[in-house]
Structure formats: structure tokens, C-alpha cells
N, C-alpha and C positions, 0 to 999 in steps of 0.2 A: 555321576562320579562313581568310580565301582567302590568295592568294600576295601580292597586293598589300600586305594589312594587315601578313603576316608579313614582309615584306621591310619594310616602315615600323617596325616593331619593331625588329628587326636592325639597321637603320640607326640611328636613334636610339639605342640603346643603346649602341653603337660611339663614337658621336659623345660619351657621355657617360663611357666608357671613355677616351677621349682627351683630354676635357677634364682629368680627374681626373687624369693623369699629368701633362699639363703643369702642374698644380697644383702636384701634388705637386713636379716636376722645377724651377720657379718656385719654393717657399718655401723649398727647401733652397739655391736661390742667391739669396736677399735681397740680398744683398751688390753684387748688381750690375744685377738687375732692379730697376727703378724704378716699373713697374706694368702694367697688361695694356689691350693697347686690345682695342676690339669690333670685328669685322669682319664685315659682313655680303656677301651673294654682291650683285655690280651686274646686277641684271636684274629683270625683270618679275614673276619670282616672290616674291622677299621679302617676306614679312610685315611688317608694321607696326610691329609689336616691332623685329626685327631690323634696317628701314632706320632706325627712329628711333638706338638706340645705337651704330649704327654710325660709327666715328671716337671713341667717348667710351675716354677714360683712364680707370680704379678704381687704386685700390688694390690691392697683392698678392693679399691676404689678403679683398678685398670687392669688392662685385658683382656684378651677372649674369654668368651663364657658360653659355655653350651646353650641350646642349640647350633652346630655351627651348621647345619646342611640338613636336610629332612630326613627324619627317621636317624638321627643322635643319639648314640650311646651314652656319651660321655659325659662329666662329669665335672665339679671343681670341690674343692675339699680344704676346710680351713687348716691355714699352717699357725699353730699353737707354739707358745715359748717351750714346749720340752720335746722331748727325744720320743721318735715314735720307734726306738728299740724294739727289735723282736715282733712289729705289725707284719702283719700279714696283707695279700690281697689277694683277688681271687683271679685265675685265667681259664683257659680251656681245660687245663688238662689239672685242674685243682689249686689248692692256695700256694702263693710266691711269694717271697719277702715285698712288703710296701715300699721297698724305696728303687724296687727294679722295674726302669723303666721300660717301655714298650720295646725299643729296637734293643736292649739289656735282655731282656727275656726273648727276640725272637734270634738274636746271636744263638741261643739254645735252644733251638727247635730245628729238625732235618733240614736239609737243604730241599728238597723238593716243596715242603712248608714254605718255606722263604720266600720259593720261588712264583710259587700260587699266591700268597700275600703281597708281595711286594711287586712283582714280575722279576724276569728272569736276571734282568741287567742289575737294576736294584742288589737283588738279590746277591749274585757275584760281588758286585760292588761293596757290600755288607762283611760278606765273607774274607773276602780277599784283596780289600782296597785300602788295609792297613787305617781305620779310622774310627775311630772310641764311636759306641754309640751314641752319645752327646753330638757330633761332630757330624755324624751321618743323619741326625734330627735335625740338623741346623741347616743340612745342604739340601734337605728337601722340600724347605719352605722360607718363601722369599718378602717383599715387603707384606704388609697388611696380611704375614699367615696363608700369601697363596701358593699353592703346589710352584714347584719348580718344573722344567724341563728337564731330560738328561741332558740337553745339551745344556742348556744354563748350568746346572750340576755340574757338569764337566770344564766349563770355562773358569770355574768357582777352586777347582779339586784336581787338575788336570793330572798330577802326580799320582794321586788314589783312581783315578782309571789305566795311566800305563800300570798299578802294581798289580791289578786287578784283570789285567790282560784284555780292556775292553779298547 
């Protein structure tokens, strides 16, 4: 096994080591966790999975939970009875307000960015396909959290591809 793969092991594993205590450390305070958001990393790398559920609230007890694919950034984060006014989070290019979601923060980044992130269709489709980022997270992941197709995508939204000229 070279070093690469075995460090993507050890990472990942780590990552799933971590989630599982906060699990754990979350069901034994129900009482004031109210449920876990997804957090994914703001950058170019993210997978699809990842920037889709990124921003979504579960339940305690239900959910994806990091690690979702080898070598996981991402993240879950308990949701508390008060206002996380004024949080902050961190992206590539420095800290964001915490409650901007993935496809929320890459609406604001060049279009070239977009297009390297997401691919170019995506991309357009983001820009110019008239659809909340919420909307555009929701049409890129289908049952059990798995990537869509464009063309699935498109069967889903076919109006946000004629706006978008695709």
C-alpha cells in the first residue's frame, strides 16, 4: 500500500473515530442538543455529497454523518437552543458568516471558480438557472444522499435549464 492510500486510511478513520464520539457525546445530552448540522469545508475541493448537505439540520439520532467517502472533510455540528448570531466560519479565502451555506458562498465566487468546482453545466446552471441555493443542493442529490445526473437534474428543474440556456 503506498503512503498516500495509507495516510487516506488513517485520515478517514480518524474522521469516523470523531464523528462517533460526538455521537455519542450528543445522545447523552438530548436535552439540549436539538440536532446536528452538516458542514462541509468552502473550497474547491468538496464533493458533491458534501457541498450538497452542507447547511442541512437531522435529527439527533438520524442522518448522514461524516465520513461519507475516503479522505472527508466534513463535518457535523450540534444545533443548540440559541442563535449562533454573528458566527462565523472559516473558507478559502478567510472567515464567512456560519449560516452561509456551501452553494450560498460559491454564488460568490468568479465564475471560472464555479466552474472548476462544480463543472461548467453545474456551474451556468447555478449562475443563471434562477434557483435559491437551497434548491440547487436539493437537485444535486437524490435518494439515500447520492449524486444526481444532469440529466436526472434536468427531468427534476427542466425550467431552470431552459433559464439557463442549457
Amino acid at each position: 500500500i503506498s503512503n498516500r492510500n495509507a495516510e487516506a486510511v488513517v485520515r478517514t478513520a480518524v474522521q469516523h473515530v470523531a464523528s462517533t464520539a460526538r455521537q455519542a457525546t450528543w445522545s447523552a445530552n438530548s436535552d439540549i442538543v436539538k440536532g446536528v448540522e452538516f458542514v462541509a469545508t468552502l473550497d474547491g475541493r468538496t464533493t458533491i455529497q458534501c457541498r450538497s448537505l452542507d447547511g442541512k439540520v437531522f435529527p439527533v439520532d438520524a442522518g448522514p454523518r461524516p465520513p461519507l467517502h475516503i479522505r472527508c472533510r466534513s463535518t457535523v455540528i450540534a444545533v443548540l437552543g440559541f442563535s449562533r448570531k454573528n458566527a462565523i466560519r472559516s473558507s478559502k479565502d478567510g472567515a464567512v458568516a456560519a449560516d452561509l451555506t456551501y452553494y450560498d458562498w460559491l454564488k460568490t465566487q468568479p465564475a471560472g471558480f464555479q466552474d472548476q468546482a462544480i463543472g461548467k453545466t453545474r456551474g451556468a446552471l447555478l449562475r443563471r438557472g434562477g434557483l435559491s441555493a437551497e434548491r440547487f443542493a436539493e437537485l444535486n442529490l437524490g435518494k439515500n444522499f447520492q449524486p444526481l445526473t444532469l440529466a436526472q437534474m434536468r427531468d427534476l428543474e427542466p425550467r431552470a435549464f431552459e433559464r439557463a440556456g442549457l
